[in-house]
N, C-alpha and C positions, 0 to 999 in steps of 0.2 A: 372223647367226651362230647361227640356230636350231641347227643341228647341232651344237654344238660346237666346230667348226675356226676358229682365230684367223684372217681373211681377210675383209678389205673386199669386200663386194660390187658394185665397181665391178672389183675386181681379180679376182674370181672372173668376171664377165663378161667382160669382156677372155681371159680363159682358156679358156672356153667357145667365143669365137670363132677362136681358135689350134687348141683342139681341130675342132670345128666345118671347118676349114680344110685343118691338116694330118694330123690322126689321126682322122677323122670314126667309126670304126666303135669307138675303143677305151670302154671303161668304166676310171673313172679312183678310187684309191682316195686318198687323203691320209693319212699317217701322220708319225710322231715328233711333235715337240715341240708344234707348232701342234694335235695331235690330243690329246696328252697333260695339255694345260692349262699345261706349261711354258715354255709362249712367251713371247717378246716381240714388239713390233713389228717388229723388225728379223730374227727370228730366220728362217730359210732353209723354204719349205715344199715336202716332200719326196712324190712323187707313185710310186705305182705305176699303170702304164697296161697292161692286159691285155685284150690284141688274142683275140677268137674264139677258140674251139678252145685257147686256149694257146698260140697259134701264138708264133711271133718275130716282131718288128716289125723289117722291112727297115731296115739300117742308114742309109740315106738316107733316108728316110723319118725316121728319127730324129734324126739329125742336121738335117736343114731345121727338123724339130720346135724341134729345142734352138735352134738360127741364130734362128727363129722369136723364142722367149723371152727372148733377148739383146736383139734389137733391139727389143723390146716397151716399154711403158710403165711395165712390174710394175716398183715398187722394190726389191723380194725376191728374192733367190737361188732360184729353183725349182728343185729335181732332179728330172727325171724319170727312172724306170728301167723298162725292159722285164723286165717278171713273169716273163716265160718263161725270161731269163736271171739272174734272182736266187736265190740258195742256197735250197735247200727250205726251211734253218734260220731263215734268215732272213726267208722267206716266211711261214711258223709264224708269226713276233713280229708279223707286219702282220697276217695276219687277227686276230689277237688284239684288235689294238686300231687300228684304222683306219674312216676316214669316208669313206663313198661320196661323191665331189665331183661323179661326172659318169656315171651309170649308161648302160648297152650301149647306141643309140637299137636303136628294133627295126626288123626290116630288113623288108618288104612283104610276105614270105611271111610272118613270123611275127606280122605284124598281123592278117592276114585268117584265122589258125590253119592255116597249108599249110606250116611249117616243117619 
């Protein structure tokens, strides 16, 4: 929990590999309570996933995501929401105060600098 975010790191791997699986390209931020230090054990950790460009992340795609999360191991309610359709307003409050869980990986062009 160097970061910050209340989250086992057996459960944050586990999620890596969901991500990894279904969302492989997104960069994933964590925010509310687990971010804010108002957590509990039990308490729900809530995810913004922000696909390239700002794109929208294909409702199937999303959905297999979340189907994904359900039938998972994680004890916790995880939300995840696609950035692109979240209120600007309420995008404001997350950059404010949120924790990168899972940064962009980088894709082969922009390893070798031909991005």
């Amino acid at each position: 929990m160097a970061d910050g975010l209340l989250l086992q790191e057996r459960h944050r791997a586990a999620l890596e590999r969901l991500f990894a699986e279904h969302l492989p390209e997104v960069e994933v931020w964590a925010y509310g309570s687990r971010v804010t230090g108002r957590a509990h054990e039990g308490s729900d950790l809530d995810l913004a996933l922000r696909a390239p460009g700002g794109a929208e992340i294909e409702p199937v795609r999303l959905g297999a995501f979340r189907r994904a999360l359900e039938a998972s191991t994680i004890p916790i309610l995880v939300q995840p929401h696609d950035w692109a359709r979240l209120p600007e307003r309420f995008r404001r409050e997350i950059e404010r105060r949120h924790t990168v869980l899972r940064r962009r990986p980088e894709t082969r062009e922009s390893a070798d600098g031909r991005s």
